[in-house]
C-alpha angles and dihedrals in degrees: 000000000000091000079058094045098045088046094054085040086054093044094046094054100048092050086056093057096045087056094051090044092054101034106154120217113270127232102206140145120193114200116239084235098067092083092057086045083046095049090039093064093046092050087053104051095042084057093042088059098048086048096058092041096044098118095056094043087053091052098055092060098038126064119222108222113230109251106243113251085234096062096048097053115035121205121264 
């Protein structure tokens, strides 16, 4: 099991660094517009998270006042 593990370890690193030894010049164009796309995403999930928590979040800044011991149990 180990042999076979040390083995796949040994074959996956050489083919990195084949591929970084042979890396071939790329043509690509990346629109100036990407990094919005890119900030866009970020800024909704990030609301999207303090939607969903919004409860807990809440509770860490107000404080919940104590119900009196009078107003839970009226006199007879």
């Amino acid at each position: 099991m180990t042999l076979t593990l040390k083995y796949f370890a040994t074959t996956l690193m050489l083919l990195v660094a084949l591929s970084f030894a042979f890396e071939r010049q790329a043509h690509a164009y990346v629109d100036p517009g990407s990094g919005l796309l890119i900030f866009q995403g970020i800024s909704a999930t990030v609301s999207a998270a303090l939607f969903y928590f919004r409860r807990r979040i809440k509770g860490l800044f107000v404080r919940t006042q104590a119900k009196s011991h009078a107003a839970t149990h009226p006199r007879a």
